[in-house]
C-alpha positions in Angstrom: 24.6 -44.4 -14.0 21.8 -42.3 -13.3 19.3 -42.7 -10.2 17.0 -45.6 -10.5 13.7 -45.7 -8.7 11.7 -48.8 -7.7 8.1 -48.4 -6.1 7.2 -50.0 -3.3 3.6 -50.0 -1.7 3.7 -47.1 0.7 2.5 -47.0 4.6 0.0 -44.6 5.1 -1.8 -46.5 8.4 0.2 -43.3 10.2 -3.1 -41.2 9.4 -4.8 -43.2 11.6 -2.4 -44.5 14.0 -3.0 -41.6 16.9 -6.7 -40.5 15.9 -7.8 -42.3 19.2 -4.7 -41.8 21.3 -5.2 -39.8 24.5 -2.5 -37.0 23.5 -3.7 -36.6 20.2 -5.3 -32.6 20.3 -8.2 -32.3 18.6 -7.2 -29.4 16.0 -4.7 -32.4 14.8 -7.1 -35.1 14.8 -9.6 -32.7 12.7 -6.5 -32.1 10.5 -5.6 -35.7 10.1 -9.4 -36.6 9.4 -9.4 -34.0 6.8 -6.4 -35.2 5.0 -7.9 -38.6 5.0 -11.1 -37.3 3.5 -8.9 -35.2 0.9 -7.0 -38.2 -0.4 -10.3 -40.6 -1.2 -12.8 -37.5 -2.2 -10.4 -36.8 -4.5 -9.4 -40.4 -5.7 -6.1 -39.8 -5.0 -4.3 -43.1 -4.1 -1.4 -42.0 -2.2 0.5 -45.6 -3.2 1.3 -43.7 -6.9 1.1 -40.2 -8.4 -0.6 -38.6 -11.4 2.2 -37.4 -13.4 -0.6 -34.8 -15.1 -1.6 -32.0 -12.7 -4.5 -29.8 -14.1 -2.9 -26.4 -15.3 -5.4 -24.1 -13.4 -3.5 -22.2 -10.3 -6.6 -23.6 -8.3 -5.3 -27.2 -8.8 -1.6 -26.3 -7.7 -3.5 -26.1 -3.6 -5.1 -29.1 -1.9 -8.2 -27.9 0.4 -6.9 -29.3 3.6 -6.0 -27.2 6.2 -5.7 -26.9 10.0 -8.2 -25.1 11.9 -7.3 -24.0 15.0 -8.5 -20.4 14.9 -7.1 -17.6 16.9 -4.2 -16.5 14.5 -3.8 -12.8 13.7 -2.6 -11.9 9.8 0.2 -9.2 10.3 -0.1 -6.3 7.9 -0.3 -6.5 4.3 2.5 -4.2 3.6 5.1 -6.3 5.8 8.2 -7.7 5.1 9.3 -11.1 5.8 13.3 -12.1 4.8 15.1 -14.9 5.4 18.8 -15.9 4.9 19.4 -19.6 4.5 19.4 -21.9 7.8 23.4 -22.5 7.9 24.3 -25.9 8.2 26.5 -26.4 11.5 28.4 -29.2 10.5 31.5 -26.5 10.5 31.3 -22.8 12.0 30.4 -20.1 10.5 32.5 -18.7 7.3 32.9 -15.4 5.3 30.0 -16.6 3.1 27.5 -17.2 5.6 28.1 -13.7 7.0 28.1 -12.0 4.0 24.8 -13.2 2.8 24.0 -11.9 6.3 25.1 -9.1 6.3 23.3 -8.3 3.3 20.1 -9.4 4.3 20.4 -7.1 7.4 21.2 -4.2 5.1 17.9 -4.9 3.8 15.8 -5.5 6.6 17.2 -2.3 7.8 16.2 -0.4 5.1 12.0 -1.8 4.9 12.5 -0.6 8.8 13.3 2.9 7.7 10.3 2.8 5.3 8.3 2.2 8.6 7.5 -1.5 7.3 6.5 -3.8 10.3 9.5 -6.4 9.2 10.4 -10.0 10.1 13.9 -10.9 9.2 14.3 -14.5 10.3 17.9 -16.6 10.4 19.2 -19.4 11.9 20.9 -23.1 12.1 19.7 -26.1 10.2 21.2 -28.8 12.7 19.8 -32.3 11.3 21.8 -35.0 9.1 24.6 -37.7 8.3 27.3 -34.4 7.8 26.3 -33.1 11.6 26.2 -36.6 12.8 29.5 -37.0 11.7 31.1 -33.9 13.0 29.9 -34.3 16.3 31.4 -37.8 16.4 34.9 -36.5 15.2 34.8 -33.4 17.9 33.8 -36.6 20.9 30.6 -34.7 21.6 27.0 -36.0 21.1 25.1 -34.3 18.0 23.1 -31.9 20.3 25.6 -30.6 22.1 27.6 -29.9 19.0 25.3 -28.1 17.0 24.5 -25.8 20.2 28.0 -25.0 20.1 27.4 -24.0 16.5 24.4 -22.3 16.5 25.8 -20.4 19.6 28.5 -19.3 17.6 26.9 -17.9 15.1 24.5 -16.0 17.4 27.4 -14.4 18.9 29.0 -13.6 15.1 25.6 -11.8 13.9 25.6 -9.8 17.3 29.7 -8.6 16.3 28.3 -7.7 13.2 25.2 -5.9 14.2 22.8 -8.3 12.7 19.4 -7.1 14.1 17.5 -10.1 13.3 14.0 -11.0 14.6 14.1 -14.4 14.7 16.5 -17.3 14.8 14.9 -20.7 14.5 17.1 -23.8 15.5 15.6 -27.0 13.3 16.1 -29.2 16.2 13.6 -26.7 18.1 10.2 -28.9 19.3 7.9 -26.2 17.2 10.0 -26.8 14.0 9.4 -30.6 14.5 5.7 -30.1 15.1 5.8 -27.9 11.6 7.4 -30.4 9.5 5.4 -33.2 10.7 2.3 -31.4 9.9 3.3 -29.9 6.8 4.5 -33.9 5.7 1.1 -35.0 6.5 -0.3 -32.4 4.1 1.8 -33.3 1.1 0.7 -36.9 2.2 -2.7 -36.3 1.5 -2.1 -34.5 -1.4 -0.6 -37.8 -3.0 2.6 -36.9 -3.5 4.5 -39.1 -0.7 5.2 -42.7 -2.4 7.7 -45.1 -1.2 10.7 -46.9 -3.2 14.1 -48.0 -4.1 16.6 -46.0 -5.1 19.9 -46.8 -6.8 22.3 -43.8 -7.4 25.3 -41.7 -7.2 25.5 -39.4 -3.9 27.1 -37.0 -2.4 27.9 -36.5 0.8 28.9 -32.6 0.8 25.7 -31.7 -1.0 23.7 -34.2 1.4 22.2 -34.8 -2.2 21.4 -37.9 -4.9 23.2 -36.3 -7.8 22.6 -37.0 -11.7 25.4 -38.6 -13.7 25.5 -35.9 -16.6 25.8 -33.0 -13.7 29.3 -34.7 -12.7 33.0 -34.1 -13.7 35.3 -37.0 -14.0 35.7 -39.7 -11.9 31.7 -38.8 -10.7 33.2 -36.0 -8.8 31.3 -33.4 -7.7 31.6 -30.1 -9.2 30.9 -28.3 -5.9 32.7 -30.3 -3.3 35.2 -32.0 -6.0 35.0 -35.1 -4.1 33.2 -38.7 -6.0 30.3 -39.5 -4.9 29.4 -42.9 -3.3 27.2 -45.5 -5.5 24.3 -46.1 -2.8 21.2 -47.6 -3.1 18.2 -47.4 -0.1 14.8 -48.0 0.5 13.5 -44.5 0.6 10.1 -42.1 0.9 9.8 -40.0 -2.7 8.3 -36.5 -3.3 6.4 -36.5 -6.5 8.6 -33.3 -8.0 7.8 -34.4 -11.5 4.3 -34.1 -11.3 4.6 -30.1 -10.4 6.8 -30.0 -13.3 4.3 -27.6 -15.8 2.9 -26.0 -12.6 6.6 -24.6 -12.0 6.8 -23.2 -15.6 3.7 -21.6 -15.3 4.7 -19.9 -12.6 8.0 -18.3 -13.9 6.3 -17.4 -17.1 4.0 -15.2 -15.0 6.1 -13.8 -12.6 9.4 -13.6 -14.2 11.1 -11.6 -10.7 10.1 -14.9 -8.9 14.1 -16.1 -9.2 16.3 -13.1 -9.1 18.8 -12.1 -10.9 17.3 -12.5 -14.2 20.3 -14.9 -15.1 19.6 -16.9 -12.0 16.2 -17.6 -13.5 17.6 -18.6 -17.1 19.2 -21.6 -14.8 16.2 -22.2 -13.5 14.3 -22.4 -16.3 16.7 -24.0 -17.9 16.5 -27.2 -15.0 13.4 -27.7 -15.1 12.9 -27.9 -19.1 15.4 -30.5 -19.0 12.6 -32.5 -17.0 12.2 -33.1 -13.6 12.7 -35.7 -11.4 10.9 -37.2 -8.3 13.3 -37.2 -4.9 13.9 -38.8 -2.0 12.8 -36.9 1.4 13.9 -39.4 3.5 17.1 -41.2 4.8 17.1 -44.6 6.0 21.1 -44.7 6.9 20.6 -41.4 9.4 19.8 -41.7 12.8 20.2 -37.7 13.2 17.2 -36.2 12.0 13.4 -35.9 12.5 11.8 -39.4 12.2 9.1 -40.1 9.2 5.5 -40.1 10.5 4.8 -43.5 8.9 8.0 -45.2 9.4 10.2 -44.5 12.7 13.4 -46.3 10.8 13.8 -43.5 8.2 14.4 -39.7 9.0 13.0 -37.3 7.1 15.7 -36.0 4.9 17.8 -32.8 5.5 16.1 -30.6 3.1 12.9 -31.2 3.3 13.2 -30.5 7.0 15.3 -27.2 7.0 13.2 -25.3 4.5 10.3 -25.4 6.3 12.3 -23.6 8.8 11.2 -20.1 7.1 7.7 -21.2 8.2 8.5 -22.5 11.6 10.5 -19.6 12.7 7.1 -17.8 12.7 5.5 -19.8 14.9 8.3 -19.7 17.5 6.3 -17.7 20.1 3.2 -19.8 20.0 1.9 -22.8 22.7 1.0 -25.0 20.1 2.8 -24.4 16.4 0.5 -25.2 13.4 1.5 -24.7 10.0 -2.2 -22.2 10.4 -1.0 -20.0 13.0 2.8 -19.7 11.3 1.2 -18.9 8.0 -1.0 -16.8 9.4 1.8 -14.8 11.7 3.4 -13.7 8.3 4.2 -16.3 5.2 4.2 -15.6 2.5 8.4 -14.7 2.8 8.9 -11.6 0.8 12.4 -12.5 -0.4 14.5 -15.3 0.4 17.7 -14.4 0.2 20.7 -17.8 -1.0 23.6 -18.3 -2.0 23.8 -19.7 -5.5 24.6 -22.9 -5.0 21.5 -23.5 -3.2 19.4 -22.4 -5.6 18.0 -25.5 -6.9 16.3 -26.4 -3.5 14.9 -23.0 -3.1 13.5 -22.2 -6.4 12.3 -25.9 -7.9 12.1 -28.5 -4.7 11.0 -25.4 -2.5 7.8 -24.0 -4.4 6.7 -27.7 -5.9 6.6 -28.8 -1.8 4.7 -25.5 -1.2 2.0 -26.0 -3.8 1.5 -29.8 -2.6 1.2 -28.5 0.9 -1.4 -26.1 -0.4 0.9 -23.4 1.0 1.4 -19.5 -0.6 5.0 -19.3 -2.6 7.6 -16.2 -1.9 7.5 -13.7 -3.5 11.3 -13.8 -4.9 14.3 -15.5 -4.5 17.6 -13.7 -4.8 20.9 -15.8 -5.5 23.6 -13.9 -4.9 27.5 -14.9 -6.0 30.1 -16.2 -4.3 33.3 -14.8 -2.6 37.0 -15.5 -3.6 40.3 -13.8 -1.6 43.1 -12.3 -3.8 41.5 -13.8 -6.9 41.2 -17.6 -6.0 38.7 -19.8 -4.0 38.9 -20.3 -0.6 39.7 -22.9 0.9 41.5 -24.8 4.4 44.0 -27.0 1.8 45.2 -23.7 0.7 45.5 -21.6 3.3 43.4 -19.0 2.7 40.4 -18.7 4.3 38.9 -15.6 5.6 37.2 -15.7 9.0 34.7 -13.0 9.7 35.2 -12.7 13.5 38.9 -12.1 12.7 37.9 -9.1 10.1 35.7 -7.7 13.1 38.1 -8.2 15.3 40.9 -6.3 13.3 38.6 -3.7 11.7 35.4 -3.7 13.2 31.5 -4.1 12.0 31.6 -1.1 10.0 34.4 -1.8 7.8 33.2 -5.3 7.2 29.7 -4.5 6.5 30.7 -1.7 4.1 33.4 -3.2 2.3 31.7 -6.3 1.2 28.2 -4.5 0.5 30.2 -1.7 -1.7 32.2 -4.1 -3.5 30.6 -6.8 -4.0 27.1 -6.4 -6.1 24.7 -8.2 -5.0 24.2 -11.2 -7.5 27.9 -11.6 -8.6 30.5 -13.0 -7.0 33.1 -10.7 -5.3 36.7 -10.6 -4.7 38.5 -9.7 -1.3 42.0 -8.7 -0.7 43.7 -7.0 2.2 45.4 -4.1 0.2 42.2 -3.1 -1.2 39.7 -3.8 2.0 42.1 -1.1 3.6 42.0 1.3 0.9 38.4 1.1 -0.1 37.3 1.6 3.9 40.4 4.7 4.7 39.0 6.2 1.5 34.9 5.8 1.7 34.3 6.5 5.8 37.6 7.7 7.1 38.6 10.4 4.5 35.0 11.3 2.3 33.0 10.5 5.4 34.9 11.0 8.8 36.7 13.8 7.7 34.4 16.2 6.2 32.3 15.6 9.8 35.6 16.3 11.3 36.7 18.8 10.3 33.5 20.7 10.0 32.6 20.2 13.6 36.1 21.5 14.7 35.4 24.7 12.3 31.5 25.2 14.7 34.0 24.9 17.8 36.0 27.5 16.9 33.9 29.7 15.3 30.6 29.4 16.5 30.6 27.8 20.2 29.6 23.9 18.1 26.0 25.7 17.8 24.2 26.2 14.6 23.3 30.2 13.8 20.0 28.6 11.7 18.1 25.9 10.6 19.4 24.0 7.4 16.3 25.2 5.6 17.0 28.7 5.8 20.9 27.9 5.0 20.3 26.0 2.1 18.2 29.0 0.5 19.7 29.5 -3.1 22.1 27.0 -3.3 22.2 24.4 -5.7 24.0 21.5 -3.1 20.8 21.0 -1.5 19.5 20.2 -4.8 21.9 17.5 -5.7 21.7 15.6 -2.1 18.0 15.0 -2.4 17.9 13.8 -6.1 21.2 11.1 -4.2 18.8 10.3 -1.8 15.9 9.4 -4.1 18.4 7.6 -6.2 19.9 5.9 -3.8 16.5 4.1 -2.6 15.8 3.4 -5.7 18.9 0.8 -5.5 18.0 0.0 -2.4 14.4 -1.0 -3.3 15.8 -3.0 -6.3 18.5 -4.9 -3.8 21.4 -2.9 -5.5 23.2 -2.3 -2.5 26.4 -1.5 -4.0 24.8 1.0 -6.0 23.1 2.5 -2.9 26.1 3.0 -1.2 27.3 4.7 -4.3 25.3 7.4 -4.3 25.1 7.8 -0.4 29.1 8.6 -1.1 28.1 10.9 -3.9 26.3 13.1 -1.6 29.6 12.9 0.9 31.4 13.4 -2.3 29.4 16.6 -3.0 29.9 17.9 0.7 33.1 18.1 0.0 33.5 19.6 -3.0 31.1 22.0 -1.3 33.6 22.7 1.5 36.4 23.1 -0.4 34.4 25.6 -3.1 33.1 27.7 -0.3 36.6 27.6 2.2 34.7 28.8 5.6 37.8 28.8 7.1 38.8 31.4 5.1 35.1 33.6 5.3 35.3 33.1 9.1 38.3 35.5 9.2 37.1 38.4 6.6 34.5 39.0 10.0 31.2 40.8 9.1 28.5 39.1 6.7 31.4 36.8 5.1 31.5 35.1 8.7 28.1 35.2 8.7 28.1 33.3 5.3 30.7 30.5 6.3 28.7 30.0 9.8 25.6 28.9 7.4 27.7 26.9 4.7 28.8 24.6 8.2 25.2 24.3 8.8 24.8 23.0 5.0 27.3 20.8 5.4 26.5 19.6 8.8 23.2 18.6 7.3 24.5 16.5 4.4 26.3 14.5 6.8 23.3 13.8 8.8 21.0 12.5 5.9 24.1 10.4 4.7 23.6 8.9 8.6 20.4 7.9 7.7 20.9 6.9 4.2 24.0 4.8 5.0 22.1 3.2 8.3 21.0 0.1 6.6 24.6 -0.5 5.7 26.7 0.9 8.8 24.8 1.1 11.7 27.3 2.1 14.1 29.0 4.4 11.9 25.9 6.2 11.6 24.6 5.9 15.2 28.2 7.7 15.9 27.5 10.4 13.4 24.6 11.4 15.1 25.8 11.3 18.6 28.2 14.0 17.2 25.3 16.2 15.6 23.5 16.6 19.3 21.2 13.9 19.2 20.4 10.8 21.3 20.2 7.3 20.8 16.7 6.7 21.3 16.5 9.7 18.2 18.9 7.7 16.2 16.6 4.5 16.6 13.8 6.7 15.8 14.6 7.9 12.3 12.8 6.9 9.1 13.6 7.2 5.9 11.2 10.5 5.6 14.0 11.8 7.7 16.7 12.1 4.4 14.4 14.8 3.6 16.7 18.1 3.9 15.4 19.9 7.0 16.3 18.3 10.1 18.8 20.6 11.8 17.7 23.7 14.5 18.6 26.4 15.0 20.2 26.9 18.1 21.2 23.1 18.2 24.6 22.4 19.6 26.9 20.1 18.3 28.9 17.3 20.6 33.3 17.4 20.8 34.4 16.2 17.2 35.8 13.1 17.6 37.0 10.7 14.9 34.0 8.7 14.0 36.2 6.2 12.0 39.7 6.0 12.5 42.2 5.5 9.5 43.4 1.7 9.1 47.3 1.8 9.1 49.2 -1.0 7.3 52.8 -1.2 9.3 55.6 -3.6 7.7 57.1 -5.5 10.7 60.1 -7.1 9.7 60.8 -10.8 11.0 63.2 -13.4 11.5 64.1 -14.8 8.3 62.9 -11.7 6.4 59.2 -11.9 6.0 57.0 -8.9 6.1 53.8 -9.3 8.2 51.0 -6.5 7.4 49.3 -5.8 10.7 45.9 -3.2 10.2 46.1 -1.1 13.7 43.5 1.2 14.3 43.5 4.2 16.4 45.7 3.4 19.7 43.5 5.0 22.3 40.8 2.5 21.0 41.2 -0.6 22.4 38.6 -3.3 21.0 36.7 -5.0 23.3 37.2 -8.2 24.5 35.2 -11.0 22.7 33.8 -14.0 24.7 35.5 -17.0 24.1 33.4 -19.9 21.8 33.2 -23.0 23.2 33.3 -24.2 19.1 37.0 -23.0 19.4 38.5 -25.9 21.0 36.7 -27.9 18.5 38.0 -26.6 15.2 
């Protein structure tokens, strides 16, 4: 059966409910006055919709607005990234961190450019799936998802995700947002209130159609069926937006990336749109609807405005004027794919009702499996990130997933090849070749370089090949192929050591005379390759990098200080002396233990005199 809607008359006496009350501010009465003006100027009677929307991109914005005054636009060239909000119902998983991961990777990267960037994360933390997980762990919704959210603070900072701001949708500001930005779609006509009789799913937190459903009215993502219900709900007028949202893929075809995420898109909204519900009547958990203190405002309606809230976090008194104003529109959002629906129809069509700027792009990227199947708690196999950073460290995890996995597909992980693909990349092409060449300086030249790596470079083809690596390799970055980037970064390590082996200094240093000479320059060449990979493999391994730099003679504060303008071949002094060689990144060994009953138990030990740090202790953990 599909959904069935039933119109009721809708309340809108909320407009003027608090025009006269004493706490009302008078930016929102103004705002509230205007929206009143907008919807009878117009002849817009917010009780029904027009289902025809005029086709100019003038009509897709309403003209109300809140003017408060005082907000500074950032720079035109900055960029603003978000992840999703992760729903704290459970704590975090592999796939929330990956898509994390990645979207630090990137941020890093526009920060190298010198881009002033806002990468914003954080916790969506409203709805019947939280309420019901706080109940089952005996704790009461708030104090639940600040366990959550905590937890996932303290997983970005294991992984070294420098974001710049994490917005909690139960935060006062975000209420404030969503509130204002309701009242805007309000007046825009596109808030009606009816009955609704359908098929929904709990997981999803979603009304779902009948012909999206397998057998039984199970649902293809959670594989549970989904409950007949029928409620007495607020609707969002998606239908009407319906040629708006073609228009705009037909112009700007990198709107939903990759291009076969937008043949899906595309392909949804041909099919025809339909109007839903944006608010809950059987949740007490939630933000309350302006009109009507019985329903809550549904879960995602409420956590996507979260990309806008989160830039008004440092403000007295959030409007949706000063957020916008502090950075929207987002440059990318970055989803999983199953999520894509919300962010690239619901998302945009709420936007233009709102009269708000869309983002620029939204990337759906794939999902992960381990040793070939899905993961899941009924079959044992799930993969917990702070366990993989606990056992390998940041470095390794951040590498192997943004190496292997491109960015768009979905992506496998098994132990064997984690292992492999990480002793291989940072330990052997990487660690090594710094290694060793730093212990040839020590010997041979007191760890201080003869020349600049200008001068050493003259005539020799190598220096050629990094910098045409380099170029490539932000050309991936740019285009969000991170797997790609990290490619070529490992060409140019690749080359280093084919340029090391060719040239044998070790062998030069003991002809004497101008051969020593020679082999005392070819370490200062191959010093310098593995200081531009450092700041070409940043965005992906911070630490690693950071490391790599230490050992070149440099500081912290100079590490922090590099751009990408500093890949360009040049960079090493004369005269500048080089730190003990120590291994930057230890070999992962695999050691068969054999156990009672005769099971083998593959334990990944990394070097013995380094001792990982202890981790604090979640408070989440006695609750899973």
């Amino acid at each position: 059966m599909s959904g069935r809607v039933f119109r009721n008359s809708q309340n809108t006496l909320w407009l003027f409910s608090s025009l006269t009350s004493p706490s009302t501010t008078t930016s929102s009465i103004k705002f509230k006055t205007t929206c009143i003006k907008n919807v009878f100027l117009n002849r817009r009677n917010v009780l029904s919709f027009s289902p025809k929307p005029s086709s100019s991109s003038s009509a897709l914005f309403c003209s109300c607005s809140s003017n408060d005054g005082g907000a500074q636009s950032i720079t035109p060239d900055a960029f603003i990234l978000t992840t999703p909000l992760y729903y704290v119902n459970a704590p975090p998983h592999m796939g929330s961190a990956y898509t994390t991961i990645a979207a630090d990777a990137i941020a890093r990267f526009h920060r190298l450019l010198g881009k002033k960037v806002i990468f914003i994360t954080g916790t969506d933390e409203h709805g019947e799936k939280i309420a019901t997980a706080a109940a089952a762990s005996g704790s009461s919704p708030i104090e639940h998802c600040s366990n959550m959210s905590q937890a996932y603070k303290f997983l970005w900072k294991d992984l070294d995700i420098a974001y710049d701001k994490f917005i909690r949708t139960t935060d006062s500001s975000h209420e404030e947002i969503v509130k204002e930005f309701y009242a805007r779609v309000l007046a825009s006509g596109d808030i009606y209130r009816a009955d609704y009789e359908g098929l929904y799913c709990v997981g999803c937190e979603e009304y779902k159609d009948e012909k999206e459903l397998l057998e039984n009215n199970c649902c293809p993502m959670h594989l549970k069926p989904c409950e007949a219900r029928k409620e007495d709900n607020y609707f969002f007028a998606l239908s009407k937006y319906q040629k708006s949202l073609e228009e705009v893929l037909a112009r700007n075809p990198d709107f939903v990336q990759p291009s076969y995420r937008l043949n899906e898109v595309q392909s949804w909204i041909k099919s025809g749109l339909r109007d839903f519900s944006i608010s809950r009547a059987s949740v007490d958990w939630g933000i309350p609807v302006p009109c009507d203190e019985k329903q809550t405002i549904y879960v995602w309606f409420d956590a996507l405005l979260g990309y806008v809230s989160a830039l008004s976090l440092e403000q007295e008194k959030p409007t949706l004027q000063h957020a916008t104003a502090s950075g929207w529109p987002a440059s990318l959002h970055l989803i999983g794919k199953d999520i894509l629906r919300f962010h690239a129809v619901y998302w945009p069509a709420m936007l233009m009702s709102a009269g708000l700027s869309l983002p620029k792009m939204v990337f759906g990227h794939g999902f992960l499996t381990k040793d070939g199947m899905k993961m899941g708690k009924s079959l044992g196999n799930t993969l917990e990130p702070k366990d993989l950073v606990l056992r390998f460290g940041s470095d390794a995890v951040r590498y192997f997933f943004l190496r292997e996995v491109e960015l768009g597909n979905d992506g496998d992980y098994s132990e064997e090849r984690f292992v492999n693909i990480v002793n291989a990349h940072l330990a052997n092409t990487i660690g090594n070749l710094l290694n060793r060449t730093l212990g040839l300086l020590k010997k041979n030249c007191n760890s201080t370089l003869i020349v600049d790596s200008v001068t050493a470079a003259e005539g020799i083809a190598l220096k050629d090949t990094v910098e045409k690596l380099v170029e490539t390799s932000k050309d991936h970055y740019e285009n969000l192929s991170l797997s790609l980037a990290c490619e070529a970064v490992l060409e140019i390590g690749n080359a280093g050591n084919l340029y090391m082996d060719e040239r044998a200094p070790w062998s030069l240093f003991k002809k004497g005379g101008d051969a020593s000479e020679a082999a005392a320059k070819d370490l200062v060449v191959i010093l310098e390759v593995v200081r531009i990979i450092a700041v070409a493999l940043a965005p992906v391994t911070p630490s690693l990098c950071s490391r790599i730099y230490s050992q070149l003679g440099y500081s912290n504060d100079q590490f922090e200080a590099v751009t990408w303008s500093d890949t360009r071949w040049g960079g090493l002094k004369g005269g500048q002396v080089m730190a003990q060689a120590i291994p930057i990144f230890a070999r992962i060994e695999i050691i068969s233990e054999e156990e009672n009953g005769g099971e083998t138990l593959k334990k990944a030990v990394k070097d013995k005199k380094r001792k990982p740090k202890p981790k604090p202790q979640l408070a989440v953990e006695a609750q899973s």
